[in-house]
C-alpha positions in Angstrom: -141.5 -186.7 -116.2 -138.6 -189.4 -116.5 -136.6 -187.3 -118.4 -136.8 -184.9 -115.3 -136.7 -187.2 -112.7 -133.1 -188.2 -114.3 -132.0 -184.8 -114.9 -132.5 -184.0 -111.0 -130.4 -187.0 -110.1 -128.1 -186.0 -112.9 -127.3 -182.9 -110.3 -127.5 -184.6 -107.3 -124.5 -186.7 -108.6 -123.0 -183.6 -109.9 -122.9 -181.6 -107.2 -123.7 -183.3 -103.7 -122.2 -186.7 -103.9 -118.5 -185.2 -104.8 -118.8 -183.2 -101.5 -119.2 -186.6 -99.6 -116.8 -188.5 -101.0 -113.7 -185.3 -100.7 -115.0 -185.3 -97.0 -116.5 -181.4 -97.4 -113.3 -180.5 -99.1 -110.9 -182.7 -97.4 -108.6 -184.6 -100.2 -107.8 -187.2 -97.0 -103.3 -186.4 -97.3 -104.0 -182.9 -95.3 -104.9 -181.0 -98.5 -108.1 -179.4 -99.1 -109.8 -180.2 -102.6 -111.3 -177.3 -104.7 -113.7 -178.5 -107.1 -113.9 -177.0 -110.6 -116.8 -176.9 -112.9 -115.2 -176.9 -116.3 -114.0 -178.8 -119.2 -111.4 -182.4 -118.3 -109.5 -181.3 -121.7 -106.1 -181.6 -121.2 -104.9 -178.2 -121.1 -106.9 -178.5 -118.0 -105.6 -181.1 -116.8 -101.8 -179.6 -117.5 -102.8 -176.7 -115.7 -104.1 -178.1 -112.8 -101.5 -180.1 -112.4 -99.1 -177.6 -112.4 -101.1 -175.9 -109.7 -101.0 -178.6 -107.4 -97.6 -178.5 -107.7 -96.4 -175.3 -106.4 -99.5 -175.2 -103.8 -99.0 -178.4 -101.9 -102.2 -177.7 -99.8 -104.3 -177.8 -102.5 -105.8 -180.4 -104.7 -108.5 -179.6 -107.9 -111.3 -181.7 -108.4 -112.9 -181.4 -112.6 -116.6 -181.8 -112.0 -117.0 -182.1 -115.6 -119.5 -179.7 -117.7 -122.5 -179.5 -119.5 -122.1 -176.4 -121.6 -126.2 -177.1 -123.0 -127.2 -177.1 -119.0 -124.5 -175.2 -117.5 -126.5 -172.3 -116.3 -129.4 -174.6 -114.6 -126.9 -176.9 -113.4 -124.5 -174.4 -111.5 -127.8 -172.2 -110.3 -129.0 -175.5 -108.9 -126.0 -176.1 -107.3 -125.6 -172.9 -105.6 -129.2 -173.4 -104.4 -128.6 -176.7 -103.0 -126.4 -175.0 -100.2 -123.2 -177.4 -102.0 -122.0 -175.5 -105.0 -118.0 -175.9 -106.9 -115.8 -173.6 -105.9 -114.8 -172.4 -109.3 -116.9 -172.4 -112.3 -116.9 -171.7 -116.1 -119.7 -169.1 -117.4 -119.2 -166.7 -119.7 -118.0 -163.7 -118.8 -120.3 -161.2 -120.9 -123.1 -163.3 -119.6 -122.5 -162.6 -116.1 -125.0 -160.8 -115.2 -127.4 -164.2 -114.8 -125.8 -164.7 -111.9 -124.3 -161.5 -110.8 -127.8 -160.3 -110.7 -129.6 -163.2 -108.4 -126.8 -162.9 -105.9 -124.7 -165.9 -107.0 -121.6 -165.0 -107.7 -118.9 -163.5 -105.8 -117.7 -159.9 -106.1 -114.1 -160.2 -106.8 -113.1 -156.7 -107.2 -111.1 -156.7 -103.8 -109.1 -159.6 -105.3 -108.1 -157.6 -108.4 -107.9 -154.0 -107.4 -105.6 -155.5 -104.3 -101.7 -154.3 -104.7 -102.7 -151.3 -106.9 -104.5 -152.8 -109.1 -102.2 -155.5 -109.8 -104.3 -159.0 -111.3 -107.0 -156.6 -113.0 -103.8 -154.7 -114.7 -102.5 -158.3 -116.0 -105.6 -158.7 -118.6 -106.5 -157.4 -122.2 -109.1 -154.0 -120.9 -112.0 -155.7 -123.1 -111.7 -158.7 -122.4 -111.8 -158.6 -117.9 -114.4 -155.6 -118.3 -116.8 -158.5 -120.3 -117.3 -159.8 -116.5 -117.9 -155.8 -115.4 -121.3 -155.5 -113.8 -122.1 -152.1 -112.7 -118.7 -150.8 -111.6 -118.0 -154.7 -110.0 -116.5 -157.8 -111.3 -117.8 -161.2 -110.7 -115.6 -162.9 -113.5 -112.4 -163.9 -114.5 -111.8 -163.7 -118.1 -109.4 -166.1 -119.5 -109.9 -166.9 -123.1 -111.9 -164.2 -125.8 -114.4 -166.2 -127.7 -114.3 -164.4 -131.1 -117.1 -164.8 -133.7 -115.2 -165.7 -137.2 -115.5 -166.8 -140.2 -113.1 -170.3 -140.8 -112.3 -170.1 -144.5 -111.1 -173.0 -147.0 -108.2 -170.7 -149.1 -107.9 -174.3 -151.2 -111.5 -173.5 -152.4 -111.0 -170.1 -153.3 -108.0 -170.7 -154.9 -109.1 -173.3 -157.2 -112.0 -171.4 -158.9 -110.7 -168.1 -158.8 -112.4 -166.1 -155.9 -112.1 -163.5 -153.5 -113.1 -164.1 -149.8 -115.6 -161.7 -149.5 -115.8 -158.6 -147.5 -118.9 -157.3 -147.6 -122.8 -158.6 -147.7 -123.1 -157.8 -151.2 -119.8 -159.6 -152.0 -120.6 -163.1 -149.9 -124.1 -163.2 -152.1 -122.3 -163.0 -155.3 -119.3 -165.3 -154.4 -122.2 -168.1 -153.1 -124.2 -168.1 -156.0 -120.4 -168.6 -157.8 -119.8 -171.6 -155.8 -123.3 -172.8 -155.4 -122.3 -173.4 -159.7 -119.4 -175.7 -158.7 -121.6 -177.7 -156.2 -120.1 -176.0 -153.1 -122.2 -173.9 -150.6 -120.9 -170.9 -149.4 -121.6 -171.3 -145.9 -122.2 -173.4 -143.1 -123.5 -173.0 -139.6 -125.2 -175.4 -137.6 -128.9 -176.0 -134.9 -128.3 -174.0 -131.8 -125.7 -171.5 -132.9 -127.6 -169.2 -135.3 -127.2 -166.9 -133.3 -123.8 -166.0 -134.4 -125.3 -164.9 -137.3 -127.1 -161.9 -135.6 -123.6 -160.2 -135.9 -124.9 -158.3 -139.3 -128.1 -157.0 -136.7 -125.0 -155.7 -134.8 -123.1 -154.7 -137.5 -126.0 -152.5 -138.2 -126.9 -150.9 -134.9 -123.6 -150.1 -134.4 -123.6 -148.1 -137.6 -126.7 -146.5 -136.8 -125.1 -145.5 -133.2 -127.5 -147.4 -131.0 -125.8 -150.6 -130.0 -125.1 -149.9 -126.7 -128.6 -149.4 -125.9 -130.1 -152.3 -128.4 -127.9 -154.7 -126.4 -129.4 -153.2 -123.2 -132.8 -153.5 -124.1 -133.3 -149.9 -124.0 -135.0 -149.3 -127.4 -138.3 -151.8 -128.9 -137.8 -154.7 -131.0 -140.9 -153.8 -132.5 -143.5 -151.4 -132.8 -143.1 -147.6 -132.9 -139.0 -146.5 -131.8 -138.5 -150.1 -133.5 -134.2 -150.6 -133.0 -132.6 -151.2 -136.1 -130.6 -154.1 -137.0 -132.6 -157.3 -136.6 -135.0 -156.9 -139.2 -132.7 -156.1 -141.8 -130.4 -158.3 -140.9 -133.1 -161.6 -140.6 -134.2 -160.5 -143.8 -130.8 -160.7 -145.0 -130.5 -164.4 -143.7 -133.0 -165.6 -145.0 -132.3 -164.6 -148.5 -129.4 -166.7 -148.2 -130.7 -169.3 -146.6 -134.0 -169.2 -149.6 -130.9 -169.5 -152.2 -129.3 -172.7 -150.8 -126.3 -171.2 -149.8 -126.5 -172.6 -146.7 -125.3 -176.5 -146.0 -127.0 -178.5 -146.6 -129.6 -176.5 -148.2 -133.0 -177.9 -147.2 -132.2 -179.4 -143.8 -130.0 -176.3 -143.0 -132.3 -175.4 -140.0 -131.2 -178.6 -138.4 -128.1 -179.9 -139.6 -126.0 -180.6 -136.1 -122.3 -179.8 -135.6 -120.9 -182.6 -136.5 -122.6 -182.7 -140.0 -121.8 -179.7 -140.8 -117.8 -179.8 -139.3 -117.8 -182.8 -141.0 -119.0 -181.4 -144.7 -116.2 -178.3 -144.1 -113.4 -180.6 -143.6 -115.1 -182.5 -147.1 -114.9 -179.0 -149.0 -118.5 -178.7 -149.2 -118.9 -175.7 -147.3 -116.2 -172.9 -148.3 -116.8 -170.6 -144.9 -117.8 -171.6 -141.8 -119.4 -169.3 -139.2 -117.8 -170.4 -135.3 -116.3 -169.2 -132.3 -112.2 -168.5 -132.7 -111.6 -170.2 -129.6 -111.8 -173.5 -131.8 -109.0 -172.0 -134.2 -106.4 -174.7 -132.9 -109.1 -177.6 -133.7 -109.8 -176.7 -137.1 -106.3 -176.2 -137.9 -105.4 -179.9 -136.7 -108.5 -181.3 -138.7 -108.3 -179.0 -142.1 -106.2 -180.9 -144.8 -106.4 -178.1 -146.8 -105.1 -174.4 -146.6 -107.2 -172.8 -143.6 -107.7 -169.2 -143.1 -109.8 -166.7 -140.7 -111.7 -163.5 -141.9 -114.0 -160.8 -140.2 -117.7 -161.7 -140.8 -118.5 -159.4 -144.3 -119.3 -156.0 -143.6 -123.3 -155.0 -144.1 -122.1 -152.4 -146.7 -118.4 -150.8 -147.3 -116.6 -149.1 -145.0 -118.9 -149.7 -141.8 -118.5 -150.1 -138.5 -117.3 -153.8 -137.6 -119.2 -155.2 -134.4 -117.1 -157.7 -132.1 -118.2 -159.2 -129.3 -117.1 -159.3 -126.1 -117.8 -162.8 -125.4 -114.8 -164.9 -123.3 -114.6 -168.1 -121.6 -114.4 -167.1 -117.9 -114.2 -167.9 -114.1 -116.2 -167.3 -111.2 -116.9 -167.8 -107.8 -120.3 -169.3 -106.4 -121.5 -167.0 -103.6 -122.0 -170.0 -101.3 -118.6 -171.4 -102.2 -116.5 -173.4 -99.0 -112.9 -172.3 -100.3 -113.3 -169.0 -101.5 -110.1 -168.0 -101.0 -108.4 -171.1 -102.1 -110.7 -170.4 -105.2 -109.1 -167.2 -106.1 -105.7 -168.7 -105.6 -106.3 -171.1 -108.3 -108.1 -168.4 -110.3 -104.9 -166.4 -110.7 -102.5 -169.4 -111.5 -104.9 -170.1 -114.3 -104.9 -166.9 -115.4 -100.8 -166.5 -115.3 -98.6 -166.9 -118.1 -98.2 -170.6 -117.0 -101.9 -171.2 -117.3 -102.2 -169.1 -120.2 -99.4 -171.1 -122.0 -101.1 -174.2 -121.7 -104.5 -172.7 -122.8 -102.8 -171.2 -126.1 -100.1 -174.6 -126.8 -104.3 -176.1 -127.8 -104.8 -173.1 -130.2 -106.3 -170.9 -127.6 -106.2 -167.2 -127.1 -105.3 -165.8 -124.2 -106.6 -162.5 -122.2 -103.7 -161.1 -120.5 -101.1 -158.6 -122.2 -98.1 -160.5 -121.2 -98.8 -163.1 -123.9 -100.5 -160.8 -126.5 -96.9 -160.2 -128.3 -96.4 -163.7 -127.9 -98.7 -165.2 -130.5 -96.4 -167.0 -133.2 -99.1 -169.5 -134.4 -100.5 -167.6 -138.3 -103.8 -168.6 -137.5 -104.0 -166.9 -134.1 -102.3 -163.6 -135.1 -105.1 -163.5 -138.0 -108.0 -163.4 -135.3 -106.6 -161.4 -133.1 -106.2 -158.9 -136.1 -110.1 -159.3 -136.6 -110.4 -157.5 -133.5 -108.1 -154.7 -134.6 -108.8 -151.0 -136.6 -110.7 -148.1 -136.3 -113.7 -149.6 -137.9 -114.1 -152.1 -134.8 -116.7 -151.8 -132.2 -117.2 -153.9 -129.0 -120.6 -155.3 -127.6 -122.6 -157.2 -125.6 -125.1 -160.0 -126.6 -128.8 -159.4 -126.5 -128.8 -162.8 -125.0 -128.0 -160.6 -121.5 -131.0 -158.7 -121.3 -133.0 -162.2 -120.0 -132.4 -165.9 -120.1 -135.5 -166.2 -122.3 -134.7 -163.2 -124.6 -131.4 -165.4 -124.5 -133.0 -168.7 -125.5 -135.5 -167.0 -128.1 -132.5 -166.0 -130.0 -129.7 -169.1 -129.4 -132.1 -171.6 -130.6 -135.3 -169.6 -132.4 -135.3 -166.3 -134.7 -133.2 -167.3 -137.0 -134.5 -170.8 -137.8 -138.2 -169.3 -137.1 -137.9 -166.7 -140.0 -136.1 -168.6 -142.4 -138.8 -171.7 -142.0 -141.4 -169.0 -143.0 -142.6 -167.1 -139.9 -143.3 -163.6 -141.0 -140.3 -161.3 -139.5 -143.0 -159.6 -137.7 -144.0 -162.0 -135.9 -140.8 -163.0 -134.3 -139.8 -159.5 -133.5 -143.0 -158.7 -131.8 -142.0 -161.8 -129.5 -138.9 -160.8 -128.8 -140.6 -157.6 -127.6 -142.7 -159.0 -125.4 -140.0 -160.7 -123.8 -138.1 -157.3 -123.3 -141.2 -155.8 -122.1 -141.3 -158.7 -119.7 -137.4 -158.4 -118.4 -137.8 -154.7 -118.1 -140.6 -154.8 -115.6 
């Protein structure tokens, strides 16, 4: 009940307070003040600044985020009457506010002029905030599932990076000899893994309507993919290939960064976005690879996941919004996002990659092998829950595979109603 009580106040802070003290958006020199749900990094910082600059009348507030919470806490907000102006989400999962009537339809904005701020981004990456025909994001950084390898490791004993499932089992048990473990992954982001369950449906031609919640996760008409590729999991996990062995289930983030910087873990499982940080941290030689293939010469699933903008429904400066939207989305924003290691979304900088590291991910993303999708995680927030923070650890603990598949179907049976 405390821990409630605080959280509620927690928001109140967050999102009322700020209103009074800015005066219902008034910054007190003339200027009205936008405020912006998203990370105070610096490259934040750098581009708000540079904003403010050329738009005298504005002024950006960071209300600074909770990326465990963000979902409750921006809903919460927009309930409250007194929501930002312009939030982070992600763009492929949208839909969780798209679909309550939360978040602003910007199509106008970008179809304005001919087309001319959709025709600035990457096709893949603005379509990730693409709700039937409509978009209610901005895309401005692709989040891309990879595989952060230590070369230095490989190197010394011999080895290949592998490139298929087969190929990873073989080179873990070969480190697992020298005391290494061959991967590492960490409480809460398991569901990375899943990409071998997409892997597999896309092979099997049904990903589009797996990652719709069109076909069973269990029982007769069963879709293909998870149970194969849980199965597949926990082999590895049964093997100790996975830091720290027993305690893998729970081992946090920093843990297990830390024990990758240490050489204990030779491949990492983590979002690309975090390419620049690992390259600042790594004192040894760092690479990138695709996740292995389930079996040779498959079809390689990507997702479609970006860090994104959007606008409340209820926000007070809508337009303002959408004026700082498309700075940050420029190639001044965009420079700033990719001088931290980031990726950017538009074409303009695409070609302008120079960083090794970078062009390797991008490449990931490349060929006629590659398929996009969408994360199961859409279909419901508790279908998304279930599978950010329980099927994996559930199965590999000892829960029977059927067991957690037939309650991931009742939860699709439940969203579909």
């Amino acid at each position: 009940m405390k821990k409630n009580i605080a959280f509620s106040l927690f928001l109140l802070l967050t999102f009322i307070l700020p209103l009074a003290a800015n005066g219902q958006g008034d910054a007190g020199d003339g200027a009205k003040t936008i405020r912006f749900y998203g990370s105070d990094s610096q490259y934040n910082k750098n581009i708000i600044a540079k904003f403010e600059e050329g738009n005298g009348d504005l002024k950006v507030q960071i209300v600074p985020i909770d990326f465990d919470n963000a979902e409750q806490i921006i809903k919460t907000g927009i309930a409250s009457g007194n929501p930002v102006d312009v939030s982070f989400f992600w763009g492929s999962q949208i839909s969780a506010f798209a679909n309550n009537n939360m978040a602003t339809d910007l199509t106008p904005y970008l179809t304005a002029d001919g087309n001319a701020w959709l025709n600035t981004f990457v096709p893949k990456y603005i379509d990730a905030g693409k709700i039937d025909g409509k978009y209610y994001a901005v895309s401005y950084q692709p989040v891309i599932e990879t595989l952060f390898v230590n070369k230095s490791l490989f190197n010394e004993y011999g080895l290949q990076v592998p490139q298929t499932w087969d190929e990873l089992m073989k080179v873990a048990e070969q480190l697992k000899s020298h005391g290494v473990y061959a991967t590492g992954n960490w409480l809460g982001q398991n569901h990375q893994l899943l990409v071998f369950a997409y892997q597999i449906m896309a092979n099997r031609g049904v990903l589009a309507d797996c990652t719709a919640g069109k076909l069973p996760f269990a029982g007769p008409g069963e879709a293909p993919g998870l149970r194969q590729a849980l199965g597949m999991l926990k082999d590895m996990y049964d093997n100790n290939y996975w830091y720290p062995g027993e305690g893998a289930l729970t081992a946090t983030k920093d843990q297990v960064q830390a024990a990758f910087y240490q050489g204990k873990i030779a491949m990492l499982f983590d979002a690309g976005s975090n390419v620049g940080t690992y390259e600042s941290n790594a004192t040894f030689e760092l690479g990138v690879a695709k996740f292995p293939l389930v079996s040779a010469d498959s079809k390689y699933a990507v997702n479609v996941v970006t860090n994104a903008l959007f606008v409340p429904i209820n926000a007070a400066h809508k337009d303002e919004a959408i004026r700082f939207m498309k700075f940050y989305t420029s190639d001044a924003g965009q420079g700033e996002t990719m001088a931290t290691g980031r990726l950017p979304s538009i074409k303009s900088k695409q070609d302008k990659i120079s960083n090794r590291l970078m062009q390797d991910l991008m490449n990931t993303t490349e060929g006629d092998n590659v398929v996009s999708y969408r994360h199961m995680q859409n279909i419901s927030p508790e279908i998304n829950s279930y599978l950010q923070n329980d099927i994996v650890s559930f199965v590999c603990s000892g829960e029977s595979i059927d067991t957690v598949l037939e309650e991931l179907e009742a939860l699709r049976l439940k969203a579909i109603k």
